[in-house]
N, CA, C and O atoms as a Maestro MAE file, in Angstrom:
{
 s_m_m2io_version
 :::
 2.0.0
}

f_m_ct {
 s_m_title
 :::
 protein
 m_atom[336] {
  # First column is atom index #
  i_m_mmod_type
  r_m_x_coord
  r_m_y_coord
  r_m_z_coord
  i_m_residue_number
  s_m_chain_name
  s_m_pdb_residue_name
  s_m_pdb_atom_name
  i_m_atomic_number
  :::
  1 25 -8.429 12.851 8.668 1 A "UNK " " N  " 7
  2 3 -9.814 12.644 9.043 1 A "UNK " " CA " 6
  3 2 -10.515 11.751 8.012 1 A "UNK " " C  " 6
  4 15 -11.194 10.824 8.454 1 A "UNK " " O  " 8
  5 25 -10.452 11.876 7.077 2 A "UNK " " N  " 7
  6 3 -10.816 11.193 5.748 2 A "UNK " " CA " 6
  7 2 -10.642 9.809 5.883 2 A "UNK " " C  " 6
  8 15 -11.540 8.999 5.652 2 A "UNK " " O  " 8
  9 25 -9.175 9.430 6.359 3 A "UNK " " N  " 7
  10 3 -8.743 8.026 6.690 3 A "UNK " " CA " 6
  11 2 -9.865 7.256 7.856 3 A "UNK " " C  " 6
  12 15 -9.911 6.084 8.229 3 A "UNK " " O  " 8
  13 25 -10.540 8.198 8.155 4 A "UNK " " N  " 7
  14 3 -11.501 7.348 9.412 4 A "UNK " " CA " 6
  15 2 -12.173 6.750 9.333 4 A "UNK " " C  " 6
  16 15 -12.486 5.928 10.195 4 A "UNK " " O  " 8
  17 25 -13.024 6.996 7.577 5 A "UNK " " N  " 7
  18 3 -13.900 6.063 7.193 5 A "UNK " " CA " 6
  19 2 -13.409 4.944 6.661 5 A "UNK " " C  " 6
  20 15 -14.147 3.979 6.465 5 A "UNK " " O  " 8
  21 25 -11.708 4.921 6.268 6 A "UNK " " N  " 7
  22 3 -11.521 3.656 5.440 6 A "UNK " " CA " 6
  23 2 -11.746 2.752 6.672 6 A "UNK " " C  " 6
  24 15 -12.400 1.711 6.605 6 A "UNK " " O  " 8
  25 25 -11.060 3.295 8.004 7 A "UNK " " N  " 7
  26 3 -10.812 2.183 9.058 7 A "UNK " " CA " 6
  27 2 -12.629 1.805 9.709 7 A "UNK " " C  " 6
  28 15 -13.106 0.700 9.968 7 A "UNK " " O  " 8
  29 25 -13.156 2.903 9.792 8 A "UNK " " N  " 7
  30 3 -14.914 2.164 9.685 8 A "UNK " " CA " 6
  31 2 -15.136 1.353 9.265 8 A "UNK " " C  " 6
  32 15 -15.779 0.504 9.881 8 A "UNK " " O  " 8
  33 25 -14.615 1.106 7.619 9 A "UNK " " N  " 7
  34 3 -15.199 0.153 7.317 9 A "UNK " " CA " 6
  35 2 -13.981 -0.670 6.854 9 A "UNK " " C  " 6
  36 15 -13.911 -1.301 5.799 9 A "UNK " " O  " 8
  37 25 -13.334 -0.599 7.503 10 A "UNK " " N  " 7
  38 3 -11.990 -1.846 7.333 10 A "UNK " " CA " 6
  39 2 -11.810 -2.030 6.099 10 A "UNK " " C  " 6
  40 15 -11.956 -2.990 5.343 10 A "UNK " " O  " 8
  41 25 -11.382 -0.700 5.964 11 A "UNK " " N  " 7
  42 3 -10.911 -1.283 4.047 11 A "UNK " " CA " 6
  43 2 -9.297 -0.763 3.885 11 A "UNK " " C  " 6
  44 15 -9.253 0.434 4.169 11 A "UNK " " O  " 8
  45 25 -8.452 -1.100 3.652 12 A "UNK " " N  " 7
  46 3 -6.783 -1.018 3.310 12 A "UNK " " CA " 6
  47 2 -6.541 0.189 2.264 12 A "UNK " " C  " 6
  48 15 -5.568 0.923 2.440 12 A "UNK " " O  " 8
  49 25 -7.486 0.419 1.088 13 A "UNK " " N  " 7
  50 3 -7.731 1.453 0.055 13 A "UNK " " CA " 6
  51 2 -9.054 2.220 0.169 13 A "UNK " " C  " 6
  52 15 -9.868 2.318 1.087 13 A "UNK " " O  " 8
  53 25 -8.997 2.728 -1.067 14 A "UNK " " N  " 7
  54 3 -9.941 3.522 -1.540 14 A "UNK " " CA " 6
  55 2 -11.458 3.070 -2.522 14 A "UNK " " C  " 6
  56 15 -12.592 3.525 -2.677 14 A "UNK " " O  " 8
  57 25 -10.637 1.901 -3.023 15 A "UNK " " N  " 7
  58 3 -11.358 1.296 -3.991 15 A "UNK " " CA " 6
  59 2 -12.171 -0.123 -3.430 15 A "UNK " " C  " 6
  60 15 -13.203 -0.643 -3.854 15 A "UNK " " O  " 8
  61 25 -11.170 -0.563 -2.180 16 A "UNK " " N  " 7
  62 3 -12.191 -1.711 -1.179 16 A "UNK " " CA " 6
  63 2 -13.257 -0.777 -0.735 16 A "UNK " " C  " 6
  64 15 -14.422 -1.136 -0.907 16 A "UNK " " O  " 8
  65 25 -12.970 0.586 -0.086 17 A "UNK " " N  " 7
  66 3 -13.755 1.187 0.889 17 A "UNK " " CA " 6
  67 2 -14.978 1.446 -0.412 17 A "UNK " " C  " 6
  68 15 -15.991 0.856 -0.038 17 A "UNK " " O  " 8
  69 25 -15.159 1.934 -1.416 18 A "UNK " " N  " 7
  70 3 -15.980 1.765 -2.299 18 A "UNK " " CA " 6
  71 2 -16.954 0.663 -2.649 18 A "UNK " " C  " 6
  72 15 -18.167 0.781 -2.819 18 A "UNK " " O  " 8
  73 25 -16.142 -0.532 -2.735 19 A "UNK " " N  " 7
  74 3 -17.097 -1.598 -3.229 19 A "UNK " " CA " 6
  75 2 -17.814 -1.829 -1.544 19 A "UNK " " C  " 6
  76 15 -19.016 -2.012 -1.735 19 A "UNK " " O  " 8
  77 25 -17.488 -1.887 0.122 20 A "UNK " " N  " 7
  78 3 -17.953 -2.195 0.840 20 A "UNK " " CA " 6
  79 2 -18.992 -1.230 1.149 20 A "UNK " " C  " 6
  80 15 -20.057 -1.609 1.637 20 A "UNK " " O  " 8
  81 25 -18.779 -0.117 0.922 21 A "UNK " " N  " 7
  82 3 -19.723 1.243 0.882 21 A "UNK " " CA " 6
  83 2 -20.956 1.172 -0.135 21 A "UNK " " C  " 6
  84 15 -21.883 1.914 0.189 21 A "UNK " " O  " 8
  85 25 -21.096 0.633 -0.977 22 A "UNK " " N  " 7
  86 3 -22.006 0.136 -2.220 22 A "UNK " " CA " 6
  87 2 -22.665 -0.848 -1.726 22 A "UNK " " C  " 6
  88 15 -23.866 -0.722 -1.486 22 A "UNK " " O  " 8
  89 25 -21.831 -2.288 -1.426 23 A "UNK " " N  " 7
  90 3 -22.697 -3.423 -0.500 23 A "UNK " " CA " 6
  91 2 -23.792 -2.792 0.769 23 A "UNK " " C  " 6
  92 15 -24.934 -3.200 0.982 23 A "UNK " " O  " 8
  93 25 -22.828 -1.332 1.754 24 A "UNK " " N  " 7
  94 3 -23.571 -1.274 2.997 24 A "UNK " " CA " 6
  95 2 -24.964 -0.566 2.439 24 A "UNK " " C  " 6
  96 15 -26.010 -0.606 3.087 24 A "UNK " " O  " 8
  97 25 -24.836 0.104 1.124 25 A "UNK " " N  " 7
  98 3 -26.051 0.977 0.632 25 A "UNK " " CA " 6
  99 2 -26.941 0.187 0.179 25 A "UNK " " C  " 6
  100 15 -28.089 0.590 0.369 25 A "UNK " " O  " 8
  101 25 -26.837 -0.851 -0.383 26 A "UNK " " N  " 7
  102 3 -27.734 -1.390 -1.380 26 A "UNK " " CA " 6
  103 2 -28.552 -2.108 -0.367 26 A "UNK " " C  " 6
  104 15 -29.782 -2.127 -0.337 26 A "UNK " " O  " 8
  105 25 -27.420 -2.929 0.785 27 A "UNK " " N  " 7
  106 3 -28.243 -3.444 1.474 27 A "UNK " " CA " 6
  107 2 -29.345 -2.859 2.753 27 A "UNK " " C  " 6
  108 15 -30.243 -3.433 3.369 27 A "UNK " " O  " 8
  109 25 -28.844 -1.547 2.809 28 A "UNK " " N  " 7
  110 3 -29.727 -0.818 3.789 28 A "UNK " " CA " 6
  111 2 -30.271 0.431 3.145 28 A "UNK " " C  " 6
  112 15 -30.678 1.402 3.784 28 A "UNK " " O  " 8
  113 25 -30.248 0.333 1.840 29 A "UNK " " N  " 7
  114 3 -31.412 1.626 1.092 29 A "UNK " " CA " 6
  115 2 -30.747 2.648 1.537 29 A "UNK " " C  " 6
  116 15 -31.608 3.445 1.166 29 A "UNK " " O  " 8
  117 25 -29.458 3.747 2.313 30 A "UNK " " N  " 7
  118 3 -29.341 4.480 2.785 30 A "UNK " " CA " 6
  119 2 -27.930 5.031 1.813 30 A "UNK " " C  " 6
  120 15 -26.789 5.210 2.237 30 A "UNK " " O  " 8
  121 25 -28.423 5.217 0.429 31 A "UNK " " N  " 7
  122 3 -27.400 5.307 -0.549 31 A "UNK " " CA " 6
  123 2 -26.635 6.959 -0.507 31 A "UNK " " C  " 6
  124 15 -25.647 7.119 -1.224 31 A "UNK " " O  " 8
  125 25 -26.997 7.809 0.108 32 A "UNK " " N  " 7
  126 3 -26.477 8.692 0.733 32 A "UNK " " CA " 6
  127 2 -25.028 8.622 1.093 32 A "UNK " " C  " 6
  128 15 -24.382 9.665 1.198 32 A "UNK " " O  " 8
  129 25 -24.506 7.502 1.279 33 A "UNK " " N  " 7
  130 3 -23.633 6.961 2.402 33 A "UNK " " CA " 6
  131 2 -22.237 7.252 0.917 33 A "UNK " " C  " 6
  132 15 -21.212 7.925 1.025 33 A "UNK " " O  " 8
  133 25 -22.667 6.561 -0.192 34 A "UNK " " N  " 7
  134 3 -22.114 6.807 -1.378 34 A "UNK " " CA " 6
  135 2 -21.637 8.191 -1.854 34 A "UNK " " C  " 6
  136 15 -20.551 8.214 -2.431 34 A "UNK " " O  " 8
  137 25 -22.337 9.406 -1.681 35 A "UNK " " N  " 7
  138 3 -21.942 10.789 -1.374 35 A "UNK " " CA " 6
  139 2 -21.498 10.862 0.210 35 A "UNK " " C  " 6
  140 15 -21.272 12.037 0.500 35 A "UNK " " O  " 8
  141 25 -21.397 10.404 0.785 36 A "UNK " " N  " 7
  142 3 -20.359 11.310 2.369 36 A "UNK " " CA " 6
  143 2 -19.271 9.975 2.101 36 A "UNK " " C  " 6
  144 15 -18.627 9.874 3.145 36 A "UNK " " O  " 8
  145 25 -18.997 9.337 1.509 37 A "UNK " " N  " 7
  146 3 -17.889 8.722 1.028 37 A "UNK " " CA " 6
  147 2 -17.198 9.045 0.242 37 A "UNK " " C  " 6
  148 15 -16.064 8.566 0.259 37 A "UNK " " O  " 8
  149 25 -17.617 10.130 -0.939 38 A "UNK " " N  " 7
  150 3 -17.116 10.959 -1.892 38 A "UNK " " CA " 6
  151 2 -16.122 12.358 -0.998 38 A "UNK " " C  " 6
  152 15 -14.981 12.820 -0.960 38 A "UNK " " O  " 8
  153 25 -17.263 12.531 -0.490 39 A "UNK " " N  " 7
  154 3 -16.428 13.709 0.338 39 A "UNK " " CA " 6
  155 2 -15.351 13.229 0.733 39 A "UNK " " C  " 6
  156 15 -14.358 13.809 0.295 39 A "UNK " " O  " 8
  157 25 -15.179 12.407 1.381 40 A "UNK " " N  " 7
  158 3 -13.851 11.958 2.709 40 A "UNK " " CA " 6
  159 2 -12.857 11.621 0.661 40 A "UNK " " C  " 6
  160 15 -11.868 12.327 0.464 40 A "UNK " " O  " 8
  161 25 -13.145 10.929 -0.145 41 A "UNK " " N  " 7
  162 3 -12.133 10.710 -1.057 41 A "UNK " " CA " 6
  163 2 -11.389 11.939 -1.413 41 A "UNK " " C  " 6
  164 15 -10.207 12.163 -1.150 41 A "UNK " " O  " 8
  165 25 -12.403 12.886 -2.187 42 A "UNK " " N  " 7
  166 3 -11.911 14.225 -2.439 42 A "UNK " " CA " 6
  167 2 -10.862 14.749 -1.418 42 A "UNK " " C  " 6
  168 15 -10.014 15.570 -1.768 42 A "UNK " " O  " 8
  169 25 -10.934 14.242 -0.098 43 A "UNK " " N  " 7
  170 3 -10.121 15.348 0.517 43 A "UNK " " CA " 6
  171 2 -9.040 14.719 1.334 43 A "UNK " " C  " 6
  172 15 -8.369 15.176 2.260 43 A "UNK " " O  " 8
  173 25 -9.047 13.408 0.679 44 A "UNK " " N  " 7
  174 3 -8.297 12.443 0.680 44 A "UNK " " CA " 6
  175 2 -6.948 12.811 -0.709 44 A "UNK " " C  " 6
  176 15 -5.741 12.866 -0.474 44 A "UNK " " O  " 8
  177 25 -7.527 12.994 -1.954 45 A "UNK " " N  " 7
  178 3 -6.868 13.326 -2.607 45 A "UNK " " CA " 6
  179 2 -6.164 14.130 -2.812 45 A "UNK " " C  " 6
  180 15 -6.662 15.008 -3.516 45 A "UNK " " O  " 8
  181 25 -4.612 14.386 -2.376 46 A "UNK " " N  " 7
  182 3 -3.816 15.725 -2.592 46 A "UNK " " CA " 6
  183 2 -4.128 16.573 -3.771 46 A "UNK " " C  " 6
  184 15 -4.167 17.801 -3.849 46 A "UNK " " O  " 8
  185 25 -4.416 15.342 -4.990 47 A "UNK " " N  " 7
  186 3 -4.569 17.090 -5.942 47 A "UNK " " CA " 6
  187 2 -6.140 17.375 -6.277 47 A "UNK " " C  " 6
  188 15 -6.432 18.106 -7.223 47 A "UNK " " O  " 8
  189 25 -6.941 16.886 -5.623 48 A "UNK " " N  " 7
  190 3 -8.574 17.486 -5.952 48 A "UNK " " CA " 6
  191 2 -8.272 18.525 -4.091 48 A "UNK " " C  " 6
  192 15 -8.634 19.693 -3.946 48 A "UNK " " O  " 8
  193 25 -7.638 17.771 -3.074 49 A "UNK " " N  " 7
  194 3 -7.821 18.931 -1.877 49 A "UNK " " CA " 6
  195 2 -7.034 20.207 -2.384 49 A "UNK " " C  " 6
  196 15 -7.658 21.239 -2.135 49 A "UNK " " O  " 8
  197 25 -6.118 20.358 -2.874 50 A "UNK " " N  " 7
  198 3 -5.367 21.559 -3.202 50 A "UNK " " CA " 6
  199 2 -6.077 22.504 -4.403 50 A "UNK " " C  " 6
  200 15 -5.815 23.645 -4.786 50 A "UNK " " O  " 8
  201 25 -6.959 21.655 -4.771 51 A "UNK " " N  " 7
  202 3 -7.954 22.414 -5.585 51 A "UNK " " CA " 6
  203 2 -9.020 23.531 -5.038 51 A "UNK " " C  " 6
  204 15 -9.311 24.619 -5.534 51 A "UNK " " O  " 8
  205 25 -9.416 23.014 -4.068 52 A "UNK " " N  " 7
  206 3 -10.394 23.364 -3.143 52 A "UNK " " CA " 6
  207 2 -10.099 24.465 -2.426 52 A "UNK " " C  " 6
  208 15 -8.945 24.680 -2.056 52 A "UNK " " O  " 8
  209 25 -11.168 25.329 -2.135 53 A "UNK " " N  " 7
  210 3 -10.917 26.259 -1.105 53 A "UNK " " CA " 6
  211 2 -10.988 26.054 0.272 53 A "UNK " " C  " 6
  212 15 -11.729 25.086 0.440 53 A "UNK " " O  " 8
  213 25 -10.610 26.457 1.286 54 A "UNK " " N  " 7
  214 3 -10.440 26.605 2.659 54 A "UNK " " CA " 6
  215 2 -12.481 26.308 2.329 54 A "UNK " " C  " 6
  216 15 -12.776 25.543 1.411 54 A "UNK " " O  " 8
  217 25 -13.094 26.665 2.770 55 A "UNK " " N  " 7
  218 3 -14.295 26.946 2.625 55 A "UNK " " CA " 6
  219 2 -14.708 26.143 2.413 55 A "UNK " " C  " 6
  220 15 -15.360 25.646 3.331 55 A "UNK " " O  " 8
  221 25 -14.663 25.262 0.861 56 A "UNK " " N  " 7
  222 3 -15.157 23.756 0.395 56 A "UNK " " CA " 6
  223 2 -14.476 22.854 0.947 56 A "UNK " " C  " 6
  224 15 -15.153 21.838 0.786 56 A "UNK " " O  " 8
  225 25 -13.393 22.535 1.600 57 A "UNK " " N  " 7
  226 3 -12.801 22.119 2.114 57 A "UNK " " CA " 6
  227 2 -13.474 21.734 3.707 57 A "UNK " " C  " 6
  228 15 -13.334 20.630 4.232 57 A "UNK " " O  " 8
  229 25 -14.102 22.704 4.229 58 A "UNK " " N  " 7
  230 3 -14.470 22.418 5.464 58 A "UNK " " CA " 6
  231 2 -15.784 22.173 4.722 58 A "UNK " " C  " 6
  232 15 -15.738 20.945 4.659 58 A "UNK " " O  " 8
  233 25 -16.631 22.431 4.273 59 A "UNK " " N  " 7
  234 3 -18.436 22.089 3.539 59 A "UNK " " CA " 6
  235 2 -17.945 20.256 3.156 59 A "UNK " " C  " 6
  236 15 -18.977 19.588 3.089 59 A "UNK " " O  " 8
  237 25 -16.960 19.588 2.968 60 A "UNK " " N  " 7
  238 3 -16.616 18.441 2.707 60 A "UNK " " CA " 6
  239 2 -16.594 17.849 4.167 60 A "UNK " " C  " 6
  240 15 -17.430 17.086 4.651 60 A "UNK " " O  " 8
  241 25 -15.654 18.272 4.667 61 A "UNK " " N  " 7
  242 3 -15.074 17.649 6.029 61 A "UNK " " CA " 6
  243 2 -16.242 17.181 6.978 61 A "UNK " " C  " 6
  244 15 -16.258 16.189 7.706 61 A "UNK " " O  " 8
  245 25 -17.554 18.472 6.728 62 A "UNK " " N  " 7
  246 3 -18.773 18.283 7.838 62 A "UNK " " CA " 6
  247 2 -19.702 17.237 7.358 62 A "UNK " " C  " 6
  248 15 -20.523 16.797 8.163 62 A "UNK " " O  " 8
  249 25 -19.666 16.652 5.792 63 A "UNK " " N  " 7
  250 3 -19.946 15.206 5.113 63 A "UNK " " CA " 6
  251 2 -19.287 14.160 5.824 63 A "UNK " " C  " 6
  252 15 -19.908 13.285 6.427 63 A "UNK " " O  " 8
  253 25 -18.151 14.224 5.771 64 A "UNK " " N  " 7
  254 3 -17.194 13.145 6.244 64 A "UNK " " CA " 6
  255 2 -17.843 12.663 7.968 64 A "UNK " " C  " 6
  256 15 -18.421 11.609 8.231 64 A "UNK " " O  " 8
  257 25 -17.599 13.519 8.701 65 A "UNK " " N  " 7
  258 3 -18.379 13.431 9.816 65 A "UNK " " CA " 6
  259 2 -19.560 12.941 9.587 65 A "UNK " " C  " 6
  260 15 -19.713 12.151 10.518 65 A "UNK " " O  " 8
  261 25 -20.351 12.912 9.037 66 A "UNK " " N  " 7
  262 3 -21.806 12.682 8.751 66 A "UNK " " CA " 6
  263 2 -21.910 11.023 8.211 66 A "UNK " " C  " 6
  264 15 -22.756 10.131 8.272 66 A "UNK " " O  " 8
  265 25 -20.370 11.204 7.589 67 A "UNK " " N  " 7
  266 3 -20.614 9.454 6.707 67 A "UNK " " CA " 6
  267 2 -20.219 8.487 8.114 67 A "UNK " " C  " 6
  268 15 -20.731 7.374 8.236 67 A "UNK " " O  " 8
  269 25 -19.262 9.034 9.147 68 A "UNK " " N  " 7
  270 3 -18.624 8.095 10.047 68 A "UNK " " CA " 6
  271 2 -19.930 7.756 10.705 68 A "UNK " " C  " 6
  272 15 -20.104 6.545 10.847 68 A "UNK " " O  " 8
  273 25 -20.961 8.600 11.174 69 A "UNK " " N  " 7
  274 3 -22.351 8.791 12.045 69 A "UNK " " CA " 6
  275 2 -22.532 7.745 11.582 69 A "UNK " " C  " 6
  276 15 -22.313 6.638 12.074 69 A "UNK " " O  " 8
  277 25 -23.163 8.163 10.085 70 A "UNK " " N  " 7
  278 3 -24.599 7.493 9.581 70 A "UNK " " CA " 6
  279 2 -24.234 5.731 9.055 70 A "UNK " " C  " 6
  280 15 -25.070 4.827 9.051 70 A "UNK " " O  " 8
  281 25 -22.884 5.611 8.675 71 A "UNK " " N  " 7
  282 3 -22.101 4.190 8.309 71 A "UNK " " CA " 6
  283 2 -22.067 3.750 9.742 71 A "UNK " " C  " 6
  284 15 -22.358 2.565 9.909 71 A "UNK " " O  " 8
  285 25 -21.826 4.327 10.625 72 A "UNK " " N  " 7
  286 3 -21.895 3.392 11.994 72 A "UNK " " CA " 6
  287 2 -23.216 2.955 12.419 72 A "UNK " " C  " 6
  288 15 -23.516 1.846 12.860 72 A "UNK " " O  " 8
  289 25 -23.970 3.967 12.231 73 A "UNK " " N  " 7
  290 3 -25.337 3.514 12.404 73 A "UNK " " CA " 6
  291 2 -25.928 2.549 11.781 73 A "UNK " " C  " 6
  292 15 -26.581 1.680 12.359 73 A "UNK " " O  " 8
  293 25 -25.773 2.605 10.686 74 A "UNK " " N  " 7
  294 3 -26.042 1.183 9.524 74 A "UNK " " CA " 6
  295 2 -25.411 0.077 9.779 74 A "UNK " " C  " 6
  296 15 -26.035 -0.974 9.633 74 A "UNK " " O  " 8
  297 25 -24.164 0.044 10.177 75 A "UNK " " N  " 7
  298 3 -23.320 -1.070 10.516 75 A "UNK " " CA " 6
  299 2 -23.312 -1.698 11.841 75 A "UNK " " C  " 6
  300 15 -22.899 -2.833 12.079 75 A "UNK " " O  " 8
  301 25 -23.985 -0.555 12.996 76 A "UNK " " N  " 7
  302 3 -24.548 -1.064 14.221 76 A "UNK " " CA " 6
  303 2 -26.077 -1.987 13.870 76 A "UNK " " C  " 6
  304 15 -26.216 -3.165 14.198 76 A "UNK " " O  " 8
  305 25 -27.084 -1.214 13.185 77 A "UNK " " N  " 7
  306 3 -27.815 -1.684 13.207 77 A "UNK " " CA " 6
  307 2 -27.823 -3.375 12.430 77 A "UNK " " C  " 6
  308 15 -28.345 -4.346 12.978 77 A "UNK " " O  " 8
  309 25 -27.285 -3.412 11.378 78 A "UNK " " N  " 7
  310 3 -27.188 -4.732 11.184 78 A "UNK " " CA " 6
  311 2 -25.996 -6.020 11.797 78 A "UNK " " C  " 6
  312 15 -25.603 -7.154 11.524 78 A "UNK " " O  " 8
  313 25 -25.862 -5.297 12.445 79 A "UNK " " N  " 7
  314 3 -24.477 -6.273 13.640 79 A "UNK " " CA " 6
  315 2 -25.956 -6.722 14.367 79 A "UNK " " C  " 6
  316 15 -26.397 -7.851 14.153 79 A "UNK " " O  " 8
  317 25 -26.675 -5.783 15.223 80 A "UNK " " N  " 7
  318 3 -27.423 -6.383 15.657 80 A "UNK " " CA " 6
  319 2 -28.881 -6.907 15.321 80 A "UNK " " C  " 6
  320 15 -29.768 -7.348 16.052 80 A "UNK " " O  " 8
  321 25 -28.793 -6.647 13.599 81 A "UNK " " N  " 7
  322 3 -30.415 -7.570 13.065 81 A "UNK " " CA " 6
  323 2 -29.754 -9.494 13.028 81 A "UNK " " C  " 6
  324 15 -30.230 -10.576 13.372 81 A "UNK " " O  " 8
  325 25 -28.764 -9.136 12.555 82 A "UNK " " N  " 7
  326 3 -28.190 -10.813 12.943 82 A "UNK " " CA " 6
  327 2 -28.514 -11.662 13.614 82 A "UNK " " C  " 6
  328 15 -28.917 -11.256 14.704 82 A "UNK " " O  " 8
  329 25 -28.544 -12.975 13.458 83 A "UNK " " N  " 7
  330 3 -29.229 -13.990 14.694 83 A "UNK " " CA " 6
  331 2 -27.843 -14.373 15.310 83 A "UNK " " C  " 6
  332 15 -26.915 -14.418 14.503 83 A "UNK " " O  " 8
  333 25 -27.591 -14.626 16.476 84 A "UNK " " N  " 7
  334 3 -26.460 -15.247 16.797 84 A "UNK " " CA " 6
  335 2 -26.405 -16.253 16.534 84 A "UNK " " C  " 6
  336 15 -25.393 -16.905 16.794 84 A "UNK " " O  " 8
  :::
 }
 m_bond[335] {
  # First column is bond index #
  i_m_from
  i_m_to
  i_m_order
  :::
  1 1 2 1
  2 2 3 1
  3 3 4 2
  4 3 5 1
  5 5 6 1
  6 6 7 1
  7 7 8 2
  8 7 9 1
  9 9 10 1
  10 10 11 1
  11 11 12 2
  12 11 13 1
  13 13 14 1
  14 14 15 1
  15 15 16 2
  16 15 17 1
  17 17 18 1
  18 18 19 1
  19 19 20 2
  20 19 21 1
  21 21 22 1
  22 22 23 1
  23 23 24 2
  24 23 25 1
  25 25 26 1
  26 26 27 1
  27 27 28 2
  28 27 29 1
  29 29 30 1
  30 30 31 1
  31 31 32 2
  32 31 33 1
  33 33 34 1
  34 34 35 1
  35 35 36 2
  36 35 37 1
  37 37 38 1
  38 38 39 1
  39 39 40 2
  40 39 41 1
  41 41 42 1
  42 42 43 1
  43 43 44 2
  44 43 45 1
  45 45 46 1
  46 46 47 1
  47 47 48 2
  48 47 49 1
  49 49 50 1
  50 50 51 1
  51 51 52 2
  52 51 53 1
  53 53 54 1
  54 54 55 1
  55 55 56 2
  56 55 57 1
  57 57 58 1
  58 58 59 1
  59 59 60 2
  60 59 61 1
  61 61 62 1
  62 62 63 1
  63 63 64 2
  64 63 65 1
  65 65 66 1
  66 66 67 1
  67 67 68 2
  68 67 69 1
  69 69 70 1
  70 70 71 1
  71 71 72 2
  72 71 73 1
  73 73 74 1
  74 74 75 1
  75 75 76 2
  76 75 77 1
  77 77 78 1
  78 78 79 1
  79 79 80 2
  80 79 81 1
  81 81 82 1
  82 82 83 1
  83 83 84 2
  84 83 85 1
  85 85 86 1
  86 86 87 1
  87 87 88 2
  88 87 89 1
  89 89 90 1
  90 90 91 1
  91 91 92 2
  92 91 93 1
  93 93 94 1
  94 94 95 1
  95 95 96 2
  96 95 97 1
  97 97 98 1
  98 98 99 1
  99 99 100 2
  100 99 101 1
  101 101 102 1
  102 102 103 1
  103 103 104 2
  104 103 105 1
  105 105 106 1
  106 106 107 1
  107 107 108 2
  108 107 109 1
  109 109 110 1
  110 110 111 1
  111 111 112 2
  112 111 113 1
  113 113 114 1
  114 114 115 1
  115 115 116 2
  116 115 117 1
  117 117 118 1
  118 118 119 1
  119 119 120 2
  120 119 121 1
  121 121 122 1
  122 122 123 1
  123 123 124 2
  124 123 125 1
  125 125 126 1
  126 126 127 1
  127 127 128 2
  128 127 129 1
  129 129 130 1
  130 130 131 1
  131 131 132 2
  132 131 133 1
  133 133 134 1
  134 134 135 1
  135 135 136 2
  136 135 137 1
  137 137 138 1
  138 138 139 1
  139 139 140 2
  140 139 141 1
  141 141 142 1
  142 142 143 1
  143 143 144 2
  144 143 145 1
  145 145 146 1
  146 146 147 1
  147 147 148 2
  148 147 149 1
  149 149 150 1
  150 150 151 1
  151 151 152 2
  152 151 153 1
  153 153 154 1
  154 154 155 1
  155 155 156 2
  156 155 157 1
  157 157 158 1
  158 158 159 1
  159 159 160 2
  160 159 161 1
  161 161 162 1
  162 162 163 1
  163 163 164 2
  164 163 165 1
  165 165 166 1
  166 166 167 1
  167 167 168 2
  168 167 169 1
  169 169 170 1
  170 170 171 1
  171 171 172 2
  172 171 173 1
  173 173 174 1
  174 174 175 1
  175 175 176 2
  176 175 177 1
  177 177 178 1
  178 178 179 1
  179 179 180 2
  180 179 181 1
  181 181 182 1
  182 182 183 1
  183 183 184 2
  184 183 185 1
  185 185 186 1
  186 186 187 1
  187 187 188 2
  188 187 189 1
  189 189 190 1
  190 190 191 1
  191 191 192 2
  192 191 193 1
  193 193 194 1
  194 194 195 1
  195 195 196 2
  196 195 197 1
  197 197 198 1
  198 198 199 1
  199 199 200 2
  200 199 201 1
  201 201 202 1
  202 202 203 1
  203 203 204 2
  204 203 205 1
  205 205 206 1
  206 206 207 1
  207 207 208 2
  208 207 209 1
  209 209 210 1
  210 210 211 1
  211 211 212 2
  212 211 213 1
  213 213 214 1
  214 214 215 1
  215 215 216 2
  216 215 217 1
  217 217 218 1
  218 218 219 1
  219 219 220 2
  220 219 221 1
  221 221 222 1
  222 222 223 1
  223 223 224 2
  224 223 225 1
  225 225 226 1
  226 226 227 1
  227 227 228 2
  228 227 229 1
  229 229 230 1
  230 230 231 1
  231 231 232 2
  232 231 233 1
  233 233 234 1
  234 234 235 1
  235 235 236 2
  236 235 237 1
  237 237 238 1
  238 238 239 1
  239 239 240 2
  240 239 241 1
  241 241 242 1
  242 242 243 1
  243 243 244 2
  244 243 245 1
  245 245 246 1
  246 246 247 1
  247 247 248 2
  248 247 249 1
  249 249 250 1
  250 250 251 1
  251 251 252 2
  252 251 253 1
  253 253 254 1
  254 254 255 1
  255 255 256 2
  256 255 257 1
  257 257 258 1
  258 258 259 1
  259 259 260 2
  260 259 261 1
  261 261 262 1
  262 262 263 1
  263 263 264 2
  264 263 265 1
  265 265 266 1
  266 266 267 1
  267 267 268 2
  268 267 269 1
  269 269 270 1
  270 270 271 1
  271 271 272 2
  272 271 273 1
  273 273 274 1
  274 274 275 1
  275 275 276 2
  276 275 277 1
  277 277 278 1
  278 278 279 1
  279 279 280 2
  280 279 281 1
  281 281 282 1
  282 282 283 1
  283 283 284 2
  284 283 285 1
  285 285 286 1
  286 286 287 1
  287 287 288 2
  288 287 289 1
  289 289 290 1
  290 290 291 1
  291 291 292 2
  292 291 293 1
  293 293 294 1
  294 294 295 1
  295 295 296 2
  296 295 297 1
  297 297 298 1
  298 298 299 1
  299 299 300 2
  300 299 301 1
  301 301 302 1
  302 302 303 1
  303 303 304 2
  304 303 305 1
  305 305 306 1
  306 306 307 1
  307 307 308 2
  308 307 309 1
  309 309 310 1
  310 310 311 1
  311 311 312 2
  312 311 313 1
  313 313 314 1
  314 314 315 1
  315 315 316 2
  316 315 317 1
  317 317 318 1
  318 318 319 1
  319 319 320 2
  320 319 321 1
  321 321 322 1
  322 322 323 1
  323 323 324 2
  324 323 325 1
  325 325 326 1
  326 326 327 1
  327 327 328 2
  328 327 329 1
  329 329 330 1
  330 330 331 1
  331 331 332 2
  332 331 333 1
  333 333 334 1
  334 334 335 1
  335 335 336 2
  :::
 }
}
């Protein structure tokens, strides 16, 4: 599930999906996006998820969902502030 945001935002890693996640914040004030991107990493990571409880584990996952929303929304909306 985690992997959903790299492909949102078309990034191959972890560390593209970062720097494009920083560009989508700065440029739309909605820096939030930077924490529900954290989440999806953490639980991305075998040894910070095996850390975690069943419990924090899902309190992460319902971020992740939240980053695919709110990054699509940002990324819809400026697809269409564009001039053709």
């Amino acid at each position: 599930m985690a992997t959903l945001c790299l492909e949102l935002l078309e990034a191959t890693e972890w560390l593209e999906a970062w720097r494009k996640i920083d560009k989508l914040a700065q440029s739309s004030g909605e820096y939030v996006l930077a924490k529900f991107l954290a989440s999806a990493y953490a639980l991305a990571n075998d040894g910070i998820y095996g850390a975690l409880s069943p419990m924090t584990r899902e309190f992460l996952a319902r971020d992740i969902v939240v980053c695919l929303e709110k990054a699509s929304q940002v990324l819809e909306s400026q697809l269409f502030s564009q001039p053709l």
